[in-house]
Backbone atoms as SQL, in Angstrom:
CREATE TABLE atoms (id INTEGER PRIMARY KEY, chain TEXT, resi INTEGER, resn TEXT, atom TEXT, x REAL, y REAL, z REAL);
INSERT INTO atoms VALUES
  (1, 'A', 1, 'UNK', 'N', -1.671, 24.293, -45.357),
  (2, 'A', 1, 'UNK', 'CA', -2.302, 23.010, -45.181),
  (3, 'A', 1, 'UNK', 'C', -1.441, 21.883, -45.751),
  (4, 'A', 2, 'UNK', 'N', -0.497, 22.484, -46.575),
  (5, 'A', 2, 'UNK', 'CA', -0.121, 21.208, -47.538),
  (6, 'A', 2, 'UNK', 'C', 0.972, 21.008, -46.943),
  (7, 'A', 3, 'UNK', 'N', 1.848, 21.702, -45.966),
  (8, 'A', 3, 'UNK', 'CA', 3.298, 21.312, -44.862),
  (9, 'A', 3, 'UNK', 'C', 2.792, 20.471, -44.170),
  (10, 'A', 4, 'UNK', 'N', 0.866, 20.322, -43.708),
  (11, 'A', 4, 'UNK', 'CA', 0.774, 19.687, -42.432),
  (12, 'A', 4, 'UNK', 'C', 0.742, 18.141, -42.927),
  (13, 'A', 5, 'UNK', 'N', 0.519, 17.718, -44.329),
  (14, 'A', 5, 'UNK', 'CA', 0.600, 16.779, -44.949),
  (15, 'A', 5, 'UNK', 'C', 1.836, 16.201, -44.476),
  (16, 'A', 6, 'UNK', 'N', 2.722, 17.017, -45.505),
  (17, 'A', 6, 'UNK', 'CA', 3.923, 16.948, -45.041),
  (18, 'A', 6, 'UNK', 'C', 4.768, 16.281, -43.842),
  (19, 'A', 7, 'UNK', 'N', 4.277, 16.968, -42.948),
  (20, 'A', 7, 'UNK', 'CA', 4.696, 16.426, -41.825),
  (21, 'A', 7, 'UNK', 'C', 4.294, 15.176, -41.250),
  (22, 'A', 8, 'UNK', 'N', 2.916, 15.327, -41.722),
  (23, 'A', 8, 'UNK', 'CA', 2.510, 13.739, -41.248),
  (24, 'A', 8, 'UNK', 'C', 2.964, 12.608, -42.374),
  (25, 'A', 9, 'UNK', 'N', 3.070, 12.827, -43.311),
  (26, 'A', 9, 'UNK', 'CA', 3.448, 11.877, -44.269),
  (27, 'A', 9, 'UNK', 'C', 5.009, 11.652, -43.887),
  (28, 'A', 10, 'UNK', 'N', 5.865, 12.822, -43.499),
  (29, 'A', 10, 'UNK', 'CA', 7.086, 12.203, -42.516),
  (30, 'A', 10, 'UNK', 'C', 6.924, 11.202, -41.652),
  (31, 'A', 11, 'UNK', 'N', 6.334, 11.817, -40.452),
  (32, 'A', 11, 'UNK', 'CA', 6.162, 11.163, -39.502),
  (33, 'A', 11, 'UNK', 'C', 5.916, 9.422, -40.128),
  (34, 'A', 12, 'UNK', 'N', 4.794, 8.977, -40.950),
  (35, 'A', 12, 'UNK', 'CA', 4.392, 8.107, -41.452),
  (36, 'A', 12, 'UNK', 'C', 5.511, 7.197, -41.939),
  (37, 'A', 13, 'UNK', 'N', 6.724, 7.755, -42.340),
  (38, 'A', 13, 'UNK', 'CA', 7.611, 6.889, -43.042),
  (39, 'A', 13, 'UNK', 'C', 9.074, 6.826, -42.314),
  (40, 'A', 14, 'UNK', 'N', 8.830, 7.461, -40.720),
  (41, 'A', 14, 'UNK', 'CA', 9.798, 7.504, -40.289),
  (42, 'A', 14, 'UNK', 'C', 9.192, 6.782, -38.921),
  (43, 'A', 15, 'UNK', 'N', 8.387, 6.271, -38.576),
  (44, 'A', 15, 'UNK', 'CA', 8.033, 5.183, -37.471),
  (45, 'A', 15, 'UNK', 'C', 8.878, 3.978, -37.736),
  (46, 'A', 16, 'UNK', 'N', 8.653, 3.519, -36.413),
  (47, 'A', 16, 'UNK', 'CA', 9.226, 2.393, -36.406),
  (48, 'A', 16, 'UNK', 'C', 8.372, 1.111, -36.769),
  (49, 'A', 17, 'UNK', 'N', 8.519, 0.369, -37.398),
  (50, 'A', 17, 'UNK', 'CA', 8.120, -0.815, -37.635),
  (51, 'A', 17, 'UNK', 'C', 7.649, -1.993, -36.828),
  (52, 'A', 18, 'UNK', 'N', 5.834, -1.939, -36.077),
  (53, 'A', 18, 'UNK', 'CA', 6.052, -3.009, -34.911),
  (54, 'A', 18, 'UNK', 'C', 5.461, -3.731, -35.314),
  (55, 'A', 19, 'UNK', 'N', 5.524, -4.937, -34.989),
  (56, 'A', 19, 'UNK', 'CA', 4.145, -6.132, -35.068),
  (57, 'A', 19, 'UNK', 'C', 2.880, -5.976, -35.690),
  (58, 'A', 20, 'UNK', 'N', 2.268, -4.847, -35.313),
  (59, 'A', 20, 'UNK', 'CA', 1.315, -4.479, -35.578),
  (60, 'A', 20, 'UNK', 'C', 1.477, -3.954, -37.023),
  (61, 'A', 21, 'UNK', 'N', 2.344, -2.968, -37.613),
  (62, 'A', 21, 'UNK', 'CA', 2.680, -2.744, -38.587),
  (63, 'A', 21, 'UNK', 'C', 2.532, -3.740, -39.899),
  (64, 'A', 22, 'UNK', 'N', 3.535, -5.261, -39.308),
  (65, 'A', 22, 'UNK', 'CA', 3.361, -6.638, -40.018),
  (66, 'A', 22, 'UNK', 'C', 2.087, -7.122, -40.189),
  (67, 'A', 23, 'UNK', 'N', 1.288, -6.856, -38.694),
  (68, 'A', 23, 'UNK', 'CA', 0.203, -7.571, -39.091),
  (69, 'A', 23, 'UNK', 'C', -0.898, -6.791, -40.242),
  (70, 'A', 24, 'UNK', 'N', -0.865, -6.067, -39.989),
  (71, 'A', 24, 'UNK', 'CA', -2.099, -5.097, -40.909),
  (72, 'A', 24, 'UNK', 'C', -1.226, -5.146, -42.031),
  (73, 'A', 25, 'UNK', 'N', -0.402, -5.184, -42.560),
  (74, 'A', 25, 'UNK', 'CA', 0.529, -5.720, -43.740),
  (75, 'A', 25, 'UNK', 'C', -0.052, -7.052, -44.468),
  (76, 'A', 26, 'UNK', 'N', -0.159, -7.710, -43.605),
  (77, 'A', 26, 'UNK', 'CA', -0.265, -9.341, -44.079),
  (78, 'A', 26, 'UNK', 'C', -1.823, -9.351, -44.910),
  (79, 'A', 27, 'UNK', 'N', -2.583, -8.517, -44.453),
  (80, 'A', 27, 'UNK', 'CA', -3.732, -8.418, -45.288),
  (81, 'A', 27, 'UNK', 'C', -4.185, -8.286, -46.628),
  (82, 'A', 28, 'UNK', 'N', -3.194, -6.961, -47.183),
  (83, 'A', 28, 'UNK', 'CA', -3.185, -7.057, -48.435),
  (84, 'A', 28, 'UNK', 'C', -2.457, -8.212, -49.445),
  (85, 'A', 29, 'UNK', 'N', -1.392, -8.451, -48.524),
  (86, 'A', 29, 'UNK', 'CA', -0.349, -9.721, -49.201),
  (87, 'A', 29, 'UNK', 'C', -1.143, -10.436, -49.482),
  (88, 'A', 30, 'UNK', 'N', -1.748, -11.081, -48.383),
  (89, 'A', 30, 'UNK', 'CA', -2.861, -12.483, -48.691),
  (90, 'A', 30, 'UNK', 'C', -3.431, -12.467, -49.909),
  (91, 'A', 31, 'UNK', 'N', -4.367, -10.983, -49.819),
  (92, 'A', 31, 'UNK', 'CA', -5.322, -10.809, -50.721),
  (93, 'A', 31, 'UNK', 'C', -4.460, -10.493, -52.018),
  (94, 'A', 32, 'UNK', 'N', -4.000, -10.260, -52.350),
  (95, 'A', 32, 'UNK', 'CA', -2.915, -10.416, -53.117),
  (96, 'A', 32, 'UNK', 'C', -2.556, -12.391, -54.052),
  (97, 'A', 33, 'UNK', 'N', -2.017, -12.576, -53.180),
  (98, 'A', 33, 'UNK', 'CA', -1.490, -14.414, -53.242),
  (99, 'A', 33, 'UNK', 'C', -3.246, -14.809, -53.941),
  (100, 'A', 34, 'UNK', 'N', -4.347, -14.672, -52.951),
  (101, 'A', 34, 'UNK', 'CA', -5.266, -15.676, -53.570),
  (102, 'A', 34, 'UNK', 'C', -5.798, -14.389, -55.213),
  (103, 'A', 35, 'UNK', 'N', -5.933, -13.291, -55.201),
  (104, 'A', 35, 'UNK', 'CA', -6.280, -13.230, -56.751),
  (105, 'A', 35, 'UNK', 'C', -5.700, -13.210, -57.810),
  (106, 'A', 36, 'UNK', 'N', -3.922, -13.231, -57.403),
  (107, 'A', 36, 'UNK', 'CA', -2.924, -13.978, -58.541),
  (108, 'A', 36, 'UNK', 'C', -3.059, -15.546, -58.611),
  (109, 'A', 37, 'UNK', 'N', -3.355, -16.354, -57.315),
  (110, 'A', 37, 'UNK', 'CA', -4.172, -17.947, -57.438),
  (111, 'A', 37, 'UNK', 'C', -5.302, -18.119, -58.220),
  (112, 'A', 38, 'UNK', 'N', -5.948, -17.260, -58.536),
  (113, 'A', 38, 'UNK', 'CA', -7.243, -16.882, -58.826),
  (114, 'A', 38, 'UNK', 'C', -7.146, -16.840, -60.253),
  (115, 'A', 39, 'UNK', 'N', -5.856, -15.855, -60.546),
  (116, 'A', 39, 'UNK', 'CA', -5.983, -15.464, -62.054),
  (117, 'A', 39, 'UNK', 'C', -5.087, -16.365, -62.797),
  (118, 'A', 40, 'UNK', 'N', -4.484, -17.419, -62.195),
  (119, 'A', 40, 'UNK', 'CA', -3.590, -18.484, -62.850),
  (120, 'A', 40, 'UNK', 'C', -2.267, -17.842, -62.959),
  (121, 'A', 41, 'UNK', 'N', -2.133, -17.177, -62.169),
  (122, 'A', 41, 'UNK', 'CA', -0.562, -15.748, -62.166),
  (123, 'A', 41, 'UNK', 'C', 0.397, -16.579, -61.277),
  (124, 'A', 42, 'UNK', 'N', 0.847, -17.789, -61.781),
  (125, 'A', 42, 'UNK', 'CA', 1.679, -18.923, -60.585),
  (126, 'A', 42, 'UNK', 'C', 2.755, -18.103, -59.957),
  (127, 'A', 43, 'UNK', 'N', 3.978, -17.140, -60.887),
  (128, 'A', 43, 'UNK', 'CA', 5.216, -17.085, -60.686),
  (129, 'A', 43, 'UNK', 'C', 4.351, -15.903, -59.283),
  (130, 'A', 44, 'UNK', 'N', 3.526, -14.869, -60.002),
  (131, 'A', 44, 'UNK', 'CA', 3.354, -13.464, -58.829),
  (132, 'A', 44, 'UNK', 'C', 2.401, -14.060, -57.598),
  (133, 'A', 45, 'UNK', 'N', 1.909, -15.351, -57.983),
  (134, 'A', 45, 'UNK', 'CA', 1.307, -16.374, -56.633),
  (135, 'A', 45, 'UNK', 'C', 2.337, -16.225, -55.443),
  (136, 'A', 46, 'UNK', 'N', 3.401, -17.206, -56.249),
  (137, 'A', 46, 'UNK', 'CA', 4.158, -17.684, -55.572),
  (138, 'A', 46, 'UNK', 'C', 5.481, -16.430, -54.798),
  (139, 'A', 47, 'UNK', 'N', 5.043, -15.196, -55.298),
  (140, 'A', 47, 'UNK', 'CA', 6.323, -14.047, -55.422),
  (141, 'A', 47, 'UNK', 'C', 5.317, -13.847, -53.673),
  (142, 'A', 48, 'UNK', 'N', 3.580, -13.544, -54.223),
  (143, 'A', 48, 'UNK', 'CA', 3.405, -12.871, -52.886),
  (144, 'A', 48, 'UNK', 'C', 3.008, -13.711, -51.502),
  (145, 'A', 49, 'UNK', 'N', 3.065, -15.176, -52.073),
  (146, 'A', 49, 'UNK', 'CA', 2.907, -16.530, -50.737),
  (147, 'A', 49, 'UNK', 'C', 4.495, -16.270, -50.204),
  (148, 'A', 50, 'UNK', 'N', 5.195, -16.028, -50.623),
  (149, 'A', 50, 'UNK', 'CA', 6.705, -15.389, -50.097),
  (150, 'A', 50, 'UNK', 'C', 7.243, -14.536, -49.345),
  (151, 'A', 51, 'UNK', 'N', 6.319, -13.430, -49.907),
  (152, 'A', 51, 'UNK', 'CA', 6.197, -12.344, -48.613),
  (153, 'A', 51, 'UNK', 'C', 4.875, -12.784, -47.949),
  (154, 'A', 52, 'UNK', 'N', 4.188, -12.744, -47.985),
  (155, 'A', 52, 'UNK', 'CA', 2.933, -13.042, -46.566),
  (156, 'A', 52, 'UNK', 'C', 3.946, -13.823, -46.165),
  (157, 'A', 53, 'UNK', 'N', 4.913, -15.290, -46.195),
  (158, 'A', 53, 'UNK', 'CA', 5.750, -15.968, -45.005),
  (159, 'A', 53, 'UNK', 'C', 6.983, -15.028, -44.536),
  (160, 'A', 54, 'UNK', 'N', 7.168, -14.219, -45.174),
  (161, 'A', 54, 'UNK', 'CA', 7.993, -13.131, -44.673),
  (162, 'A', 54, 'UNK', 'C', 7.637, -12.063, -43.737),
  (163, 'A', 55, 'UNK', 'N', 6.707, -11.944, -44.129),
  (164, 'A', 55, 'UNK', 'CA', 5.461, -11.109, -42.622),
  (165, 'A', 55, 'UNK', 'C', 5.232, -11.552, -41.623),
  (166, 'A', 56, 'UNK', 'N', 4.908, -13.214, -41.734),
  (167, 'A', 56, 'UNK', 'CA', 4.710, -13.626, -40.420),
  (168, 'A', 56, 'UNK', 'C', 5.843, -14.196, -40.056),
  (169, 'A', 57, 'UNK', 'N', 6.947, -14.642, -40.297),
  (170, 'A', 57, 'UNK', 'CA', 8.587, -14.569, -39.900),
  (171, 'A', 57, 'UNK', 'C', 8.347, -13.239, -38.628),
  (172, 'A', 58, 'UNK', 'N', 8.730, -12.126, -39.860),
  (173, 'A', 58, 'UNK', 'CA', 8.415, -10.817, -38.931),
  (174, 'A', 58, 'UNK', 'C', 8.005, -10.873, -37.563),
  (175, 'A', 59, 'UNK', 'N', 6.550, -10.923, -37.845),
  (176, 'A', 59, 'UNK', 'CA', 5.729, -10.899, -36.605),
  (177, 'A', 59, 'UNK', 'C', 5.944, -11.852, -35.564),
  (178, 'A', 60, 'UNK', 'N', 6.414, -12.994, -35.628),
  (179, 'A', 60, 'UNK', 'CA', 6.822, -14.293, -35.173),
  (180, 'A', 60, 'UNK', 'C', 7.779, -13.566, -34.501),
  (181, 'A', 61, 'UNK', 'N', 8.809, -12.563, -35.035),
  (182, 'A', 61, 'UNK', 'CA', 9.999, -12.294, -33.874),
  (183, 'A', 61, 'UNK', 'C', 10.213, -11.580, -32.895),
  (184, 'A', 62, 'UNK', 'N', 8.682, -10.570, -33.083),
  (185, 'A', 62, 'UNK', 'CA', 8.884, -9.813, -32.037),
  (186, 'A', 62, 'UNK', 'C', 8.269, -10.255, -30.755),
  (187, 'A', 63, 'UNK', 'N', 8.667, -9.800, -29.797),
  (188, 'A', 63, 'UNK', 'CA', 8.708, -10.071, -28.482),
  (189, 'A', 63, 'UNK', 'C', 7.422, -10.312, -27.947),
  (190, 'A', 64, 'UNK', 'N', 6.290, -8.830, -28.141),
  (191, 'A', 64, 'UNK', 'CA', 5.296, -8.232, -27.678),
  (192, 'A', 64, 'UNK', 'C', 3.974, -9.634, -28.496),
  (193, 'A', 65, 'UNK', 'N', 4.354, -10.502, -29.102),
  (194, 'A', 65, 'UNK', 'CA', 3.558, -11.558, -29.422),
  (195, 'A', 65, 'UNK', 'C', 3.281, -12.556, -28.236),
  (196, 'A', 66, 'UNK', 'N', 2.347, -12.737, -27.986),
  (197, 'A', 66, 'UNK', 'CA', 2.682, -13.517, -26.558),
  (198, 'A', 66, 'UNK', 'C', 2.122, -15.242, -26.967),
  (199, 'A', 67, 'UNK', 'N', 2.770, -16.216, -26.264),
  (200, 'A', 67, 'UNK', 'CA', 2.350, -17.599, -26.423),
  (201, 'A', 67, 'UNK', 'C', 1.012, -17.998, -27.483),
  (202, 'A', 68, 'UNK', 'N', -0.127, -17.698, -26.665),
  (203, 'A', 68, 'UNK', 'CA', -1.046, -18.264, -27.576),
  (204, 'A', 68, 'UNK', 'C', -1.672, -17.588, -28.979),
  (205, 'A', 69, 'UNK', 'N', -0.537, -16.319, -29.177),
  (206, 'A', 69, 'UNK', 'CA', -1.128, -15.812, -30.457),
  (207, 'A', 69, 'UNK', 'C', 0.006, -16.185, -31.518),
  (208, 'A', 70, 'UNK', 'N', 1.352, -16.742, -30.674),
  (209, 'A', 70, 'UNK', 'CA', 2.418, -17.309, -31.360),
  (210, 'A', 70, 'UNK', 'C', 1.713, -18.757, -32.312),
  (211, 'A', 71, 'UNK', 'N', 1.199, -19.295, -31.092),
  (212, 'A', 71, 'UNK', 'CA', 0.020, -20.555, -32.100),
  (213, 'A', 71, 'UNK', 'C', -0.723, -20.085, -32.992),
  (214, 'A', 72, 'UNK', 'N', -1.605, -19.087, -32.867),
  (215, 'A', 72, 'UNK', 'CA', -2.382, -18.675, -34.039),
  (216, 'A', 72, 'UNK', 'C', -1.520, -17.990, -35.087),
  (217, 'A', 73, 'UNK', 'N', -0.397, -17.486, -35.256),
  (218, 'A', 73, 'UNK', 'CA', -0.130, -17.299, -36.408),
  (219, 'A', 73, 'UNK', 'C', 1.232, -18.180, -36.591),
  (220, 'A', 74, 'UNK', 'N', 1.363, -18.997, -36.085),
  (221, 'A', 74, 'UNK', 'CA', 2.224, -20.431, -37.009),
  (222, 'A', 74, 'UNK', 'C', 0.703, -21.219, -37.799),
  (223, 'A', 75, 'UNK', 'N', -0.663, -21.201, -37.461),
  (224, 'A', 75, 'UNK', 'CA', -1.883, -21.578, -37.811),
  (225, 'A', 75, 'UNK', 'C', -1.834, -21.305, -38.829),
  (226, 'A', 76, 'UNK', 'N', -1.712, -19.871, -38.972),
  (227, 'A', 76, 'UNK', 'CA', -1.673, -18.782, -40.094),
  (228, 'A', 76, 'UNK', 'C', -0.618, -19.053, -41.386),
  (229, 'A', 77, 'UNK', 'N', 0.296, -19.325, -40.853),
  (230, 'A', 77, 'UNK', 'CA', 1.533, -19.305, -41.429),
  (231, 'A', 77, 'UNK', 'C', 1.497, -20.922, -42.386),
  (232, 'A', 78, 'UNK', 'N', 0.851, -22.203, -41.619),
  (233, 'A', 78, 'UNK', 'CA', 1.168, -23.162, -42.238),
  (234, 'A', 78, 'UNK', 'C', -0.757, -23.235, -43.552),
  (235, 'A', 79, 'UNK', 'N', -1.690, -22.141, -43.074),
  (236, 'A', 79, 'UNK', 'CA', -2.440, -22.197, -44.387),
  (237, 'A', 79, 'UNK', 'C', -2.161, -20.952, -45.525),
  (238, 'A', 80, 'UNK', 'N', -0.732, -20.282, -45.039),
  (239, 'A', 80, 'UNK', 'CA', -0.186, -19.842, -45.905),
  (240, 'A', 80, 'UNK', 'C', 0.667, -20.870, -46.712),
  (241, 'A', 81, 'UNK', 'N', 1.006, -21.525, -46.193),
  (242, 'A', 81, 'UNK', 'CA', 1.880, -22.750, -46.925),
  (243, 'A', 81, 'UNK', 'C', 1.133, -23.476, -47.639),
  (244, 'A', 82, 'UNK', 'N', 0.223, -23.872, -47.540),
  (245, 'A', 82, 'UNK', 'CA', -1.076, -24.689, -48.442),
  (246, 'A', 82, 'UNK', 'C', -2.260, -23.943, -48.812),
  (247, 'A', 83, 'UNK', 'N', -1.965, -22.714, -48.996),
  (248, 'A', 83, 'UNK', 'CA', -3.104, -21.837, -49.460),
  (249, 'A', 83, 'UNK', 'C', -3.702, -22.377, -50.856),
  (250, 'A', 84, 'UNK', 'N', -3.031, -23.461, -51.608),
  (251, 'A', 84, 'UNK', 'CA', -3.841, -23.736, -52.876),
  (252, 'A', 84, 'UNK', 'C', -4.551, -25.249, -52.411),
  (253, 'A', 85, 'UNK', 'N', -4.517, -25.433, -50.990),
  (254, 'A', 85, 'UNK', 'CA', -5.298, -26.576, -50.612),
  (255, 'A', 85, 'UNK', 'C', -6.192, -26.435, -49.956),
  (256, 'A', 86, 'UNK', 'N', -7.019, -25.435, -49.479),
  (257, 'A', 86, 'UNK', 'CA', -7.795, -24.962, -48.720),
  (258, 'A', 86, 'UNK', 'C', -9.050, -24.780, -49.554),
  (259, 'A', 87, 'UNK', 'N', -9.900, -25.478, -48.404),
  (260, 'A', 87, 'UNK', 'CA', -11.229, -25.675, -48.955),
  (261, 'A', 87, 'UNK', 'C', -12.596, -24.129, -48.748),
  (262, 'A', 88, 'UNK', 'N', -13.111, -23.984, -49.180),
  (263, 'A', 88, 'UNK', 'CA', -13.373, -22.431, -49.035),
  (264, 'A', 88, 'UNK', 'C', -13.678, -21.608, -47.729),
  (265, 'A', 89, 'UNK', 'N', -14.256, -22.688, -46.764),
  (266, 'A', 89, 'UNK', 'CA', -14.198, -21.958, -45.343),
  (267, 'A', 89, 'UNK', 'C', -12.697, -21.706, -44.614),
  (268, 'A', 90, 'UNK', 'N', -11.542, -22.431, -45.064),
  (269, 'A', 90, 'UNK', 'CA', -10.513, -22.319, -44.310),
  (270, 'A', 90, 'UNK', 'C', -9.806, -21.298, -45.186),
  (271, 'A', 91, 'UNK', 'N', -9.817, -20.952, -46.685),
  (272, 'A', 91, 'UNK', 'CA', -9.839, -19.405, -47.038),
  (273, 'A', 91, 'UNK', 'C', -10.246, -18.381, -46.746),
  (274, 'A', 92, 'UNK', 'N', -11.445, -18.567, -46.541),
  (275, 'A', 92, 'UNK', 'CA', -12.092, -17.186, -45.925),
  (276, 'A', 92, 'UNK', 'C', -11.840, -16.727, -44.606),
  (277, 'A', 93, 'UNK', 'N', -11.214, -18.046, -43.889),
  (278, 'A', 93, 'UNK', 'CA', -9.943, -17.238, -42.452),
  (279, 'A', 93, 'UNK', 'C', -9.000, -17.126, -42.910),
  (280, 'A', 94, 'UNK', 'N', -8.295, -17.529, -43.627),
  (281, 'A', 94, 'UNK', 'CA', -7.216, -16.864, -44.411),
  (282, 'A', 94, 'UNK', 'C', -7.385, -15.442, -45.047),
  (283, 'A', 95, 'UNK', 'N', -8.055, -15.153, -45.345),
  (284, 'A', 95, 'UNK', 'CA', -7.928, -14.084, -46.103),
  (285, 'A', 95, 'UNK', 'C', -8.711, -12.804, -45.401),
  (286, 'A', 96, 'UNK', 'N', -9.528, -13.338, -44.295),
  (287, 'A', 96, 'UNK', 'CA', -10.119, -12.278, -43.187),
  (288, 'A', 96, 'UNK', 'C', -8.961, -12.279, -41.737),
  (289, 'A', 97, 'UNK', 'N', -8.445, -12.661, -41.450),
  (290, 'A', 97, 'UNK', 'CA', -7.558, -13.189, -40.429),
  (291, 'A', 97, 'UNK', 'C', -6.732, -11.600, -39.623),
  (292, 'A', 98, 'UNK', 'N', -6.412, -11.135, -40.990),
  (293, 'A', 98, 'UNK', 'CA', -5.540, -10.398, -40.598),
  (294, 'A', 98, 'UNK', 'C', -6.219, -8.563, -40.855),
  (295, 'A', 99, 'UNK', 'N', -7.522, -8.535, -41.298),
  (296, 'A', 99, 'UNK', 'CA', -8.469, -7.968, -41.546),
  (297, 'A', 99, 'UNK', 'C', -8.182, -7.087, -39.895),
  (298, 'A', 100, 'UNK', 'N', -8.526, -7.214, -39.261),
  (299, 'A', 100, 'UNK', 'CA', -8.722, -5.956, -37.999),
  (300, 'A', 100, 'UNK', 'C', -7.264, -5.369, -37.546),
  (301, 'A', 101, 'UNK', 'N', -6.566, -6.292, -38.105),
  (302, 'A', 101, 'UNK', 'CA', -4.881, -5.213, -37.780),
  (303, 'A', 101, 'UNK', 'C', -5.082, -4.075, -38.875),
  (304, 'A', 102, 'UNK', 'N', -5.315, -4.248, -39.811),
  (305, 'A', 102, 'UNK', 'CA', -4.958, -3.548, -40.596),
  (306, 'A', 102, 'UNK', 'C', -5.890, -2.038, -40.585),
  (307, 'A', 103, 'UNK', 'N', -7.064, -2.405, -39.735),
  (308, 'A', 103, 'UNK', 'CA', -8.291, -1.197, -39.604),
  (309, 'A', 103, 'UNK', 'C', -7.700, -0.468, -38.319),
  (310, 'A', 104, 'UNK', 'N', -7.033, -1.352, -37.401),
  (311, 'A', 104, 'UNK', 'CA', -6.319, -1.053, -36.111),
  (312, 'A', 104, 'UNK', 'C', -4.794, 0.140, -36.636),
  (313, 'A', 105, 'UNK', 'N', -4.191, -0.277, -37.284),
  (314, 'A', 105, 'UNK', 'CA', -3.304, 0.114, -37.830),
  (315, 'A', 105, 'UNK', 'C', -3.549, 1.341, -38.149),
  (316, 'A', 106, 'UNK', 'N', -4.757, 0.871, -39.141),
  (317, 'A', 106, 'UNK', 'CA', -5.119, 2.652, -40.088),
  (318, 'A', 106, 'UNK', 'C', -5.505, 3.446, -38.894),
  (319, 'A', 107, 'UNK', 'N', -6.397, 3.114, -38.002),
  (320, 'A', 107, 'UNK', 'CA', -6.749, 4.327, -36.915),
  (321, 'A', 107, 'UNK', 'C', -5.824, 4.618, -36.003),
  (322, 'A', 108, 'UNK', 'N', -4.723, 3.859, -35.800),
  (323, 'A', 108, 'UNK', 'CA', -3.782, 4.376, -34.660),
  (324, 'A', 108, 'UNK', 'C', -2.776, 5.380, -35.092),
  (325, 'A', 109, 'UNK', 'N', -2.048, 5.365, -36.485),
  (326, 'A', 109, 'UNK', 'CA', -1.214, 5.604, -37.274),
  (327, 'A', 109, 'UNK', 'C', -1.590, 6.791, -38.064),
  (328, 'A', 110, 'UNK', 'N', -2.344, 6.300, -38.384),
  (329, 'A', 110, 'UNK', 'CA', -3.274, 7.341, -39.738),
  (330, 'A', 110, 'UNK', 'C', -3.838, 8.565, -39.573),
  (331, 'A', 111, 'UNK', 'N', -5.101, 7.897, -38.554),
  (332, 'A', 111, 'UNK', 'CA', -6.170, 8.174, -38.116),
  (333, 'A', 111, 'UNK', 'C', -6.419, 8.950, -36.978);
């Protein structure tokens, strides 16, 4: 039982990296950025508002993004940039936003 781990935990770290990958990524980052915002943790704020814009860089380059979801995550991307200006409803799409890649992710990959 414990090779079949194995193998899948290979498999797991030897995929390729798509969009989708980034996006279900960006979830924890977020959540991340706002409870180091949260806890007055500026430098590890600012370490993980760095990568979440590095995620959506990412995702931004691949191909399989098409036009109008390119708008929604430059959307994304610029209340990542002012995430300490956001009033609490435009957090709570911030920080749910990227919420179903990441459940998408776990069941395609994982699951």
């Amino acid at each position: 039982m414990s090779s079949i781990k194995i193998l899948e935990n290979q498999k797991y770290t030897t995929m390729e990296k798509d969009s989708l990958f980034y996006m279900a990524n960006l979830y924890p980052e977020i959540g991340r950025m706002f409870s180091y915002f949260d806890s007055g943790k500026n430098e590890a704020c600012a370490n993980a508002q760095k990568r979440a814009l590095g995620i959506v860089d990412q995702i931004l380059s691949f191909k399989d993004v098409k036009p109008a979801g390119r708008e929604e995550w430059n959307v994304i991307k610029n209340f990542i940039l002012g995430y300490d200006k956001l009033d609490l409803y435009e957090r709570r799409i911030l920080e749910k936003y990227a919420e179903p890649f990441s459940y998408k992710f776990m069941k395609q990959y994982v699951g």
